[in-house]
C-alpha positions as CSV (number, residue, x, y, z in Angstrom):
1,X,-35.1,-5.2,-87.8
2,X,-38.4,-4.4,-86.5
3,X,-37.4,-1.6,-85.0
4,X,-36.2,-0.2,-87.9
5,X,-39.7,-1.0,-89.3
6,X,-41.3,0.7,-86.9
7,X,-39.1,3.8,-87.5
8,X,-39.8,3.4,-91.5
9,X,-43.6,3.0,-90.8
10,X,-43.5,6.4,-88.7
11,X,-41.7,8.3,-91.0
12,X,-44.0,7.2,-93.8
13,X,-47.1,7.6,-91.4
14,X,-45.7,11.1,-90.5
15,X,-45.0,12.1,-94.1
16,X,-48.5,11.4,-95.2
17,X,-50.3,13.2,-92.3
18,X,-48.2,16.2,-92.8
19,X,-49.3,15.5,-97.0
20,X,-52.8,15.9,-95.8
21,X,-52.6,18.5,-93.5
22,X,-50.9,20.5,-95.4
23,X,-53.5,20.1,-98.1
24,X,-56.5,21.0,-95.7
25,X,-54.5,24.3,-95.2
26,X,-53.8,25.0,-98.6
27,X,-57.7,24.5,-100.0
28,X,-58.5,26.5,-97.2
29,X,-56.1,29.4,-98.1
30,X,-57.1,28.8,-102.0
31,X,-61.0,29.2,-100.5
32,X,-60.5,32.8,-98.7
33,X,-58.3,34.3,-102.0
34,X,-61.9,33.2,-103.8
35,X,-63.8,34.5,-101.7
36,X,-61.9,38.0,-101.8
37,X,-61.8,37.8,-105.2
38,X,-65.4,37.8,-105.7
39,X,-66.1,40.4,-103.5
40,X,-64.0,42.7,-105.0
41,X,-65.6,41.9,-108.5
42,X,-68.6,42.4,-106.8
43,X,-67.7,45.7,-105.9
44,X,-66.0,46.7,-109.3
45,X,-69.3,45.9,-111.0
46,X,-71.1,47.9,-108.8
47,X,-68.9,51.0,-109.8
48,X,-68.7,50.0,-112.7
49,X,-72.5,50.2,-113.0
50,X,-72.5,54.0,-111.1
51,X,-69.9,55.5,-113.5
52,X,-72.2,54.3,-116.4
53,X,-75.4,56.0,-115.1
54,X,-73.8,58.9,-114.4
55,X,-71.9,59.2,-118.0
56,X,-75.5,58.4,-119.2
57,X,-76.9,61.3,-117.2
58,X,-74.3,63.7,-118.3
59,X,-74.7,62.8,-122.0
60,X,-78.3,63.4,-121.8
61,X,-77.8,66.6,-120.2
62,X,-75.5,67.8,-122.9
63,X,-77.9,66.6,-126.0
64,X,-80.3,68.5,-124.4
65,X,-78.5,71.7,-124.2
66,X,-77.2,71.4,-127.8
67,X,-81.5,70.9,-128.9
68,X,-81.6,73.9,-127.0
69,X,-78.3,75.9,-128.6
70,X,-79.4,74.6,-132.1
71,X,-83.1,75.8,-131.5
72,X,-81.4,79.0,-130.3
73,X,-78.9,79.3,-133.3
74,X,-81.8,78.5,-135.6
75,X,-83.8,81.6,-134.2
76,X,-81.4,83.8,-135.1
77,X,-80.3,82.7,-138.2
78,X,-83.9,83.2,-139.1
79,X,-84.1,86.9,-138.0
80,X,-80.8,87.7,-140.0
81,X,-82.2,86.2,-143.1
82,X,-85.0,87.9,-142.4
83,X,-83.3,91.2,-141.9
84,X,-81.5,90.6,-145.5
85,X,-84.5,90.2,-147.1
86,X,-85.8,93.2,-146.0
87,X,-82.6,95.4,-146.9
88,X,-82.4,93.9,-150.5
89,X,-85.7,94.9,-150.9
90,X,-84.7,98.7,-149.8
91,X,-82.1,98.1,-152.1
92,X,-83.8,97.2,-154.8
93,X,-86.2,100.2,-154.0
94,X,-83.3,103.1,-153.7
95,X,-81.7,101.9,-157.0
96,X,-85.1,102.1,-158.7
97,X,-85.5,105.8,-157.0
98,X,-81.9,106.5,-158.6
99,X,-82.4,105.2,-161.5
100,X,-85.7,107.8,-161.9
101,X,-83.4,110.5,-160.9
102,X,-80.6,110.4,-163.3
103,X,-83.4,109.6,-166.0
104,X,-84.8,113.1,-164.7
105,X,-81.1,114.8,-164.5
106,X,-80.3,114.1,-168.1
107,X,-83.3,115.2,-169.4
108,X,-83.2,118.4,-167.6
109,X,-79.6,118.9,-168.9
110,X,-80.4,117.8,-172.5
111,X,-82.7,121.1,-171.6
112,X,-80.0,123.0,-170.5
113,X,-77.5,122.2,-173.0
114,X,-80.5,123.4,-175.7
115,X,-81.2,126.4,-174.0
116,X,-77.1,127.2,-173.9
117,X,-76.9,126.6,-177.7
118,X,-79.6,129.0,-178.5
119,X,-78.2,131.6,-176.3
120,X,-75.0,131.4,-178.1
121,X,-76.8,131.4,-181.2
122,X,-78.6,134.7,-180.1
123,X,-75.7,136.5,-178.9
124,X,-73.6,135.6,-182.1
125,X,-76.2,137.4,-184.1
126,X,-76.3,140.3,-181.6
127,X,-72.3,140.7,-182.1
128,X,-72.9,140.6,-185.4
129,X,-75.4,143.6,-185.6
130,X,-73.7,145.3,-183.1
131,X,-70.5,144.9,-185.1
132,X,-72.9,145.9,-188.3
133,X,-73.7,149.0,-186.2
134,X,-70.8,150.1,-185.0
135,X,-68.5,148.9,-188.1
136,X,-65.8,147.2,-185.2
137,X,-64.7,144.2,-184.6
138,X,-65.0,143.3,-180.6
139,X,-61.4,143.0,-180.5
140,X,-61.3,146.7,-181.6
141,X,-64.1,147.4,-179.2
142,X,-62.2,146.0,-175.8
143,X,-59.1,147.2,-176.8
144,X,-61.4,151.4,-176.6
145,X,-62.7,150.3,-173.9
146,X,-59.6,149.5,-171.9
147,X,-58.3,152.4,-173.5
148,X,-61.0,154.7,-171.9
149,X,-60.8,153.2,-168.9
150,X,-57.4,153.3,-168.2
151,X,-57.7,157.0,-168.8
152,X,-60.5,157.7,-166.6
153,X,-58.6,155.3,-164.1
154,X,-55.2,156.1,-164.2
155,X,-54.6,158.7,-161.3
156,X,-56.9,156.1,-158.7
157,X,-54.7,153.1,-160.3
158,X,-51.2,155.2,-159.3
159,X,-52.6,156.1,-156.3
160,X,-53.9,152.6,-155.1
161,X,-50.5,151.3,-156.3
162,X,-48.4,154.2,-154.2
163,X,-50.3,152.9,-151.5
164,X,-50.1,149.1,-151.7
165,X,-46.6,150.1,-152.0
166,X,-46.2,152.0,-149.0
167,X,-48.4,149.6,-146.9
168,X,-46.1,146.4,-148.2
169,X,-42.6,148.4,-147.1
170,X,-44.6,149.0,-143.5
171,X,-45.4,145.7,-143.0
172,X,-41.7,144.8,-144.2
173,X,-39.6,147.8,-142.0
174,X,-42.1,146.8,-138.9
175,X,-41.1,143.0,-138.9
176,X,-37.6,144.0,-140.1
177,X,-37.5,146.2,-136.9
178,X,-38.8,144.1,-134.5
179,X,-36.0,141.6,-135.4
180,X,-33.4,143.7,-135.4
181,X,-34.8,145.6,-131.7
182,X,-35.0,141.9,-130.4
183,X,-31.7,141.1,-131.8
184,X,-29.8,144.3,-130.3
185,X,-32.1,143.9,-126.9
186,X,-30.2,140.4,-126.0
187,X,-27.5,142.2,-126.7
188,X,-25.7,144.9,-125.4
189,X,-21.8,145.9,-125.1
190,X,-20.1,148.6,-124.1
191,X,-18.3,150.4,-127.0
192,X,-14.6,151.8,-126.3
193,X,-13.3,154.1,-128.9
194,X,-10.1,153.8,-129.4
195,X,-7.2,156.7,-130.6
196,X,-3.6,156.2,-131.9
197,X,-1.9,157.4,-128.8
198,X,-1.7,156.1,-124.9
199,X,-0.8,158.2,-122.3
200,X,0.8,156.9,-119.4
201,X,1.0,158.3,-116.1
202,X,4.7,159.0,-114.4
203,X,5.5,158.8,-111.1
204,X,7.4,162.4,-111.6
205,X,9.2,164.2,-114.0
206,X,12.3,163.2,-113.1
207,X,11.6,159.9,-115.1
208,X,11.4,162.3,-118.0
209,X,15.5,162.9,-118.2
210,X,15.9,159.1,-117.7
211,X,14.1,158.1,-120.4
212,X,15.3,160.6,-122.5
213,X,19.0,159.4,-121.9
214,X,22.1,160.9,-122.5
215,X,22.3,163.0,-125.6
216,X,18.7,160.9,-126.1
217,X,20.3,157.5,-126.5
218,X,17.3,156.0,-125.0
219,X,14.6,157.4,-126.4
220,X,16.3,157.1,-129.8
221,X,17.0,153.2,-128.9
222,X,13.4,152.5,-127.3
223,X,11.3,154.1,-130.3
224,X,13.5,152.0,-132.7
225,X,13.1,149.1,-130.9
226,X,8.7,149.4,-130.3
227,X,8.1,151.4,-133.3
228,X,6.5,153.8,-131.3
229,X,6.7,157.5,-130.8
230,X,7.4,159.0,-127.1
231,X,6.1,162.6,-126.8
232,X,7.2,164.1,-123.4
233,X,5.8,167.5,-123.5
234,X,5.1,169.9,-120.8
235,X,2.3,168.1,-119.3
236,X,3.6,167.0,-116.0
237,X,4.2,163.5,-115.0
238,X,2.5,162.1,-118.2
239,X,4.2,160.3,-121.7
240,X,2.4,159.6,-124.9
241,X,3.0,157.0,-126.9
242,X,2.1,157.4,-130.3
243,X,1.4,155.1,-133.2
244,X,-1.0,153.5,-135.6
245,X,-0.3,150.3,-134.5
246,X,-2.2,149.0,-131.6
247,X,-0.1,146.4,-130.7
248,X,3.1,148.3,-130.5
249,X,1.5,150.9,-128.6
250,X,0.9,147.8,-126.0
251,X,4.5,146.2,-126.3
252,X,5.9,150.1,-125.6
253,X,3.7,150.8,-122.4
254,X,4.3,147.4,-121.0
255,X,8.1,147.7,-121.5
256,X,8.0,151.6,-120.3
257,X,6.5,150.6,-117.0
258,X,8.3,148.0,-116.5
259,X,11.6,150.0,-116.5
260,X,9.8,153.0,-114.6
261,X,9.4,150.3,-111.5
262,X,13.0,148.9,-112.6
263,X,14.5,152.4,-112.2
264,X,17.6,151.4,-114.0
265,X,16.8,152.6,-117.6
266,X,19.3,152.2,-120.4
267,X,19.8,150.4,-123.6
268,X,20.7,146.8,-122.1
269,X,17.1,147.1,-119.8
270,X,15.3,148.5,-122.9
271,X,16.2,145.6,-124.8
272,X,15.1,143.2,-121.7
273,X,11.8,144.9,-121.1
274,X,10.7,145.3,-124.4
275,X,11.0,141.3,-125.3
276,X,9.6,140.7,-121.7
277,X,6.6,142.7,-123.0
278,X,6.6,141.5,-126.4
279,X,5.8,137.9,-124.8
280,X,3.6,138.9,-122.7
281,X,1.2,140.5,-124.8
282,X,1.6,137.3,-127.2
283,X,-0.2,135.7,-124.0
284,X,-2.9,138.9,-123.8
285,X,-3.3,138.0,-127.4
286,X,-4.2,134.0,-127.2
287,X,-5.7,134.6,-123.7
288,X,-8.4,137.4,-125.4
289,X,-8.8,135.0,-128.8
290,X,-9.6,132.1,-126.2
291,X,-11.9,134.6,-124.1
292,X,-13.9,135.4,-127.6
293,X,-14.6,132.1,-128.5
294,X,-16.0,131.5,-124.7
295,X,-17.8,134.5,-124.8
296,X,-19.7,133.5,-128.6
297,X,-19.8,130.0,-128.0
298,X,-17.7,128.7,-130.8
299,X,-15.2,126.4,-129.3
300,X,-13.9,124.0,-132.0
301,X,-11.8,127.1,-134.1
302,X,-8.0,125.3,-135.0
303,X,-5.2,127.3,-132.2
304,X,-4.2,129.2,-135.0
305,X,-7.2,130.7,-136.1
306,X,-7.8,131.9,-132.3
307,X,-4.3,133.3,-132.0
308,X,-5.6,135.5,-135.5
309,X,-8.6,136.2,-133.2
310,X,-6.8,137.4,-130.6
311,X,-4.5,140.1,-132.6
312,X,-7.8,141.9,-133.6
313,X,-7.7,143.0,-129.5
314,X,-5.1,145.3,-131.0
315,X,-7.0,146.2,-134.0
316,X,-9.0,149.5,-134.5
317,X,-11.4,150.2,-137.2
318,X,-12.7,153.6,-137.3
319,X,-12.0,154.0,-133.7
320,X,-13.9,151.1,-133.0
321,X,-12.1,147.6,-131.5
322,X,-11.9,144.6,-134.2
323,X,-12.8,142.3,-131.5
324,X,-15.2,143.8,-129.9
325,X,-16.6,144.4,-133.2
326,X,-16.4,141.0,-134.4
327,X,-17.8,139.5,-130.8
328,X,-20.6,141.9,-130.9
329,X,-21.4,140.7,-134.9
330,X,-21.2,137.0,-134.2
331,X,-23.5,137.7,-131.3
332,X,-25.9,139.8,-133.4
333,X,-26.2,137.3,-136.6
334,X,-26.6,134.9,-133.8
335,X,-29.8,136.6,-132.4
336,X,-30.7,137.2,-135.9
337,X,-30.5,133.5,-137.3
338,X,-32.4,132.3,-134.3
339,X,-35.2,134.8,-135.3
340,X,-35.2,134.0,-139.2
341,X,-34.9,130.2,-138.6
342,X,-31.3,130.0,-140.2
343,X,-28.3,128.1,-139.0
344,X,-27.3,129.7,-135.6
345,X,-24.1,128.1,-135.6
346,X,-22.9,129.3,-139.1
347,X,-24.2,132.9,-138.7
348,X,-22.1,132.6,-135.1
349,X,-18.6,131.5,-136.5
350,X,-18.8,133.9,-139.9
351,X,-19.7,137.1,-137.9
352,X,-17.0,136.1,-134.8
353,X,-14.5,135.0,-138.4
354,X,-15.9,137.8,-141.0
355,X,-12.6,140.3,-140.1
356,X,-10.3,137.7,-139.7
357,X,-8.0,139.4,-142.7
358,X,-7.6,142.2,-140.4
359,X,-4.9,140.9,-138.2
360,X,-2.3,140.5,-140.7
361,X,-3.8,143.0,-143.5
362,X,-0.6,145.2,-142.1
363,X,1.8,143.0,-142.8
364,X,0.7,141.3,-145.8
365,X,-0.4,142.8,-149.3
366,X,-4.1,142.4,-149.4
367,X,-7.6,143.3,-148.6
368,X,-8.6,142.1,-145.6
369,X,-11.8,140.4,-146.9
370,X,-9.3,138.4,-149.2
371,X,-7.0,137.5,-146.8
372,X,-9.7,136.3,-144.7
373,X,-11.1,134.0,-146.9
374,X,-7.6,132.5,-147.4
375,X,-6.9,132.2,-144.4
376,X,-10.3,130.1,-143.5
377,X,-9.8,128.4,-146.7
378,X,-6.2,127.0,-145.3
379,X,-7.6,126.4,-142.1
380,X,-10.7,123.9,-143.8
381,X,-13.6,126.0,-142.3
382,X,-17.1,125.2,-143.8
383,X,-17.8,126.4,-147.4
384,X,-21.4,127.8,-145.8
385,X,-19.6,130.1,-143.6
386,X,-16.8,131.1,-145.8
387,X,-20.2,132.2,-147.8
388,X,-21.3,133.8,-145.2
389,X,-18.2,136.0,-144.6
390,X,-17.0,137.3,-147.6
391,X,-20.5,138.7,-148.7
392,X,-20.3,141.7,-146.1
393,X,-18.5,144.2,-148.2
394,X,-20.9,143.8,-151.4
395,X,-17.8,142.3,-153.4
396,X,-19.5,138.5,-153.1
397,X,-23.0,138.2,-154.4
398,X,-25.2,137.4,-150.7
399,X,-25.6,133.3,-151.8
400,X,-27.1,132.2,-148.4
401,X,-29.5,133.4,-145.6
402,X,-26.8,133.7,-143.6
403,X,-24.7,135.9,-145.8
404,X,-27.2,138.5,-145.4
405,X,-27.9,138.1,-141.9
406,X,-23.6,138.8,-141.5
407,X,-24.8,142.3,-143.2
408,X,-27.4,143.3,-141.2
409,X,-25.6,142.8,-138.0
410,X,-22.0,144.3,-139.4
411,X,-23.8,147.4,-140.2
412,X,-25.8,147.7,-136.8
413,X,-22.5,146.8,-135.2
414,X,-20.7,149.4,-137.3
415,X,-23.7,152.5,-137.7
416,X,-25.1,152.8,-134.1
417,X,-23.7,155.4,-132.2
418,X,-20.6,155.8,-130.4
419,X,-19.5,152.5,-132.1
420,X,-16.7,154.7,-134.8
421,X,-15.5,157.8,-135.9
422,X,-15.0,159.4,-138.8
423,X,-12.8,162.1,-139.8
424,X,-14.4,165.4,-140.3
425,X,-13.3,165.7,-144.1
426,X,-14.6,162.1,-144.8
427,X,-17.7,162.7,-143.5
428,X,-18.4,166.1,-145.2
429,X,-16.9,164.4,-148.1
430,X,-19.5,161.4,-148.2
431,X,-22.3,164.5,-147.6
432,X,-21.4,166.5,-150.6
433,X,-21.2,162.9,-153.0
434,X,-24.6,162.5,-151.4
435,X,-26.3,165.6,-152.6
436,X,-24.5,165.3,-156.4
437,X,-25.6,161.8,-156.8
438,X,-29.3,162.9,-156.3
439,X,-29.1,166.0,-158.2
440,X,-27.3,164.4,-161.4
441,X,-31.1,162.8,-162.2
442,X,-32.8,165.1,-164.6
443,X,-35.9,166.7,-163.1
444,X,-34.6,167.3,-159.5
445,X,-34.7,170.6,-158.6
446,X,-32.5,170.5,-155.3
447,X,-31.4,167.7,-153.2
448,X,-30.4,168.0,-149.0
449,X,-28.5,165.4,-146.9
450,X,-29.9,165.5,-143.3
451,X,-29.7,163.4,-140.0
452,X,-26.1,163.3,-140.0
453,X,-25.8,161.7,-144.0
454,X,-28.5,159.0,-143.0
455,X,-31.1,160.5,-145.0
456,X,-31.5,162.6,-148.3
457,X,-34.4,164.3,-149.3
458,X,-34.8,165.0,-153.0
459,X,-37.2,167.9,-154.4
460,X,-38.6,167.5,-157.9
461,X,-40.0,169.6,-160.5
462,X,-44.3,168.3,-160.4
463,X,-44.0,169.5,-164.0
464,X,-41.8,166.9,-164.8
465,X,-42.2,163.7,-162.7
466,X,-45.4,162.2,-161.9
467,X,-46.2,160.3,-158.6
468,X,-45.1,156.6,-160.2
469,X,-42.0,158.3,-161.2
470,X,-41.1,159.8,-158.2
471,X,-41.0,156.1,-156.8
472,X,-39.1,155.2,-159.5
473,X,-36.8,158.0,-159.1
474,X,-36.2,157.2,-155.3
475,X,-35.1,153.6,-156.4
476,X,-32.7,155.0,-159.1
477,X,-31.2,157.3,-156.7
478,X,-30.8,154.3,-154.0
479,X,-28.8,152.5,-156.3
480,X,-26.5,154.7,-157.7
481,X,-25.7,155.1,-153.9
482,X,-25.3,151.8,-153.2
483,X,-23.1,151.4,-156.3
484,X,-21.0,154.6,-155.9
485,X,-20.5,155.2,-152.0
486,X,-19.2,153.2,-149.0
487,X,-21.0,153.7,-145.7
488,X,-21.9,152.0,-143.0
489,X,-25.6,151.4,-142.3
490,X,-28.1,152.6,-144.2
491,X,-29.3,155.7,-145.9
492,X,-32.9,156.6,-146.6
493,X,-34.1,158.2,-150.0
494,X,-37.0,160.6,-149.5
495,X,-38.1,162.1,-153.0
496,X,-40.9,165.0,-152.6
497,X,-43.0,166.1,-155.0
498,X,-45.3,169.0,-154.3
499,X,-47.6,170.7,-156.3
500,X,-48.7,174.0,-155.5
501,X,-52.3,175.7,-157.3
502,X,-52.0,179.8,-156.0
503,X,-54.5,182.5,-157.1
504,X,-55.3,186.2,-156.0
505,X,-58.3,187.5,-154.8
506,X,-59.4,191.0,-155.5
């Protein structure tokens, strides 16, 4: 029992010290978080105390600067108010100035306007005595006045307009020519004539008897066949084939040397060679329509209309190729549009397209110019170049720029030289019509066609025509050409009036 007591009394002596010991550590803990804590508000203070003098500095610094900005500010607003006083007051000194001025200016024209009435008044009563004077009116007195001066006038007022005249067609022929020169300078093609006959060569004579036949069974068989005429004459080693039609001729040489190099040459072969030909030159044909529109630049024509292209290869006009022809106009009118500022592309396609008609004008009623503008019209080309085309013969009025460009360069394709032929009688023919035309007009005395029909020179009476209506009398004759003859190119009308004073000395 006591020891248990002793135990208890320990425990609770133990318990208590480690009460109070634990205490002593805890207040001394509790002292040093205290102390730390009052050092660091210590130290907070103390910044606390530097951030405030500083923001104190700072705002003193920037009041300072805005006394100086306002003081600043306030400067200048002075000098502008200032300144605006002292242009109101120039103002106000200019407007009294102006104001003295147009004061001045009316009175000066209130002057004027009094002077002007008396003048008017003055020279109302001078009409009036003059009128009084004279006994006419001054409607009767301009009208003898222009009366006498267009009599005393009249020969330097013809003369002056003769030569305003002159100088205004030089100034027109010079630009005309220089586009035309520059036109036909960027382009130049050869020109073929071509005749109705081909000759081809033979290898010998003998060939002769075979393609004359037995009892002339051949010859008889290939001429109905081609269409074409075989003339084996004397000439050695040669055959002509003969015929209007250019692309006959073609079919009939092609087949005729194809049985030459055959050697075996009789009815059965002629019938071969001729439809071998015949297809072949339906591939010359679209190969040389294909080759035109390459060669002019106009690549979106329908197949058709290039196949109709290509049968104007075998197409003559005067001698002169249709193709070739029709290249060389689209090329020209090309040239030409470029120059004048019109549309290239529709002078291009009308001039290749303006003879179109002519590759089926033999085989179908019509005039070609007709047929070509059916046939563009079925084919849906442009209504600006079907204008274009069918103005080139005179029978469509010229609507468009373009339709007179297609003129111009059909009739430098057609006139310059070597480009057709004419028969002898036609051209003597279109000679004579010249000379009656001119001397039909009354007061021509005689009338000659020079320079190859390209010019006719008219002689008047001086008794009878004056100067003004000698030019008169040129334009008359001009168009009764143009309305009674058909030529390509252009003719020139020279009408010459002389007047001749003679006296004899003794």
């Amino acid at each position: 029992m006591t020891n248990i007591f002793i135990i208890v009394s320990a425990l609770a002596g133990g318990l208590l010290l480690g009460y109070f010991i634990r205490q002593t550590l805890a207040q001394r803990q509790a002292n040093s978080i205290e102390a730390k804590l009052k050092e660091r508000i210590e130290k907070v203070k103390e910044e606390a105390k530097q951030i405030i003098l500083e923001a104190k500095e700072k705002a003193d610094k920037i009041i300072e600067d805005a006394r100086i900005d306002e003081k600043n500010r306030k400067s200048q607003v002075d000098k502008l108010e200032a300144r605006l006083l002292e242009r109101e007051e120039l103002l106000d000194k200019r407007q009294l100035e102006l104001d003295a001025k147009e004061k001045e200016n009316k009175e000066i024209y209130e002057k004027i306007q009094q002077v002007k009435s008396e003048l008017e008044k003055l020279q109302q009563s001078e009409l009036a005595t003059l009128e009084k004077i004279a006994k006419m009116s001054t409607n009767e007195a301009k009208e003898e006045l222009f009366k006498r001066l267009e009599k005393s006038y009249q020969e330097e007022l013809i003369e002056t307009m003769r030569q305003l005249e002159t100088n205004r067609k030089e100034n027109i022929e010079k630009r005309a020519k220089e586009i035309m020169v520059d036109a036909i300078e960027r382009y130049a093609h050869t020109n073929v004539s071509e005749l109705t006959t081909t000759t081809l060569e033979l290898p010998s004579d003998e060939i002769k008897g075979k393609i004359i036949g037995r009892e002339g069974r051949n010859i008889r068989h290939f001429e109905k066949l081609t269409g074409v005429e075989l003339i084996l004459d004397d000439t050695p080693n040669t055959v002509i084939l003969s015929s209007f039609n250019p692309v006959r001729r073609a079919v009939a040489s092609l087949a005729l040397e194809k049985l030459i190099k055959d050697g075996r040459i009789q009815p059965v072969k002629i019938e071969e060679k001729v439809a071998e030909a015949q297809a072949e030159v339906r591939e010359i044909i679209k190969k040389q329509g294909e080759e035109a529109t390459y060669e002019t630049g106009i690549l979106d024509l329908p197949p058709e209309l290039v196949q109709l292209l290509g049968r104007l290869y075998f197409r003559t006009s005067y001698g002169q190729n249709a193709l070739t022809h029709s290249i060389e106009v689209s090329l020209l009118a090309g040239a030409l549009a470029e120059e004048l500022g019109a549309k290239v592309e529709v002078a291009k396609k009308a001039g290749l397209l303006h003879d179109i008609g002519k590759a089926v004008d033999q085989e179908i009623e019509g005039t070609h110019l007709e047929l070509g503008r059916k046939i563009l019209m079925k084919y849906k080309m442009p209504e600006e170049v079907i204008k274009a085309m069918q103005a080139h013969h005179g029978d469509y009025p010229v609507e468009t720029v373009e339709a007179a460009i297609i003129n111009a360069a059909d009739a430098i394709s057609a006139s310059r030289p070597g480009a057709r032929k004419e028969s002898l009688e036609a051209y003597l023919k279109r000679l004579g019509s010249l000379e009656e035309i001119a001397t039909s007009f009354e007061g021509v005395e005689k009338a000659y066609a020079v320079s190859a029909g390209r010019e006719i020179r008219v002689f008047v009476f001086p008794e009878k025509i004056d100067d003004a209506g000698a030019m008169q009398l040129a334009r008359n004759i001009a168009d009764q050409i143009e309305e009674k003859l058909k030529y390509p190119g252009e003719i020139k009308v020279t009408v010459v009036r002389e007047t001749r004073a003679i006296e004899i000395a003794r």
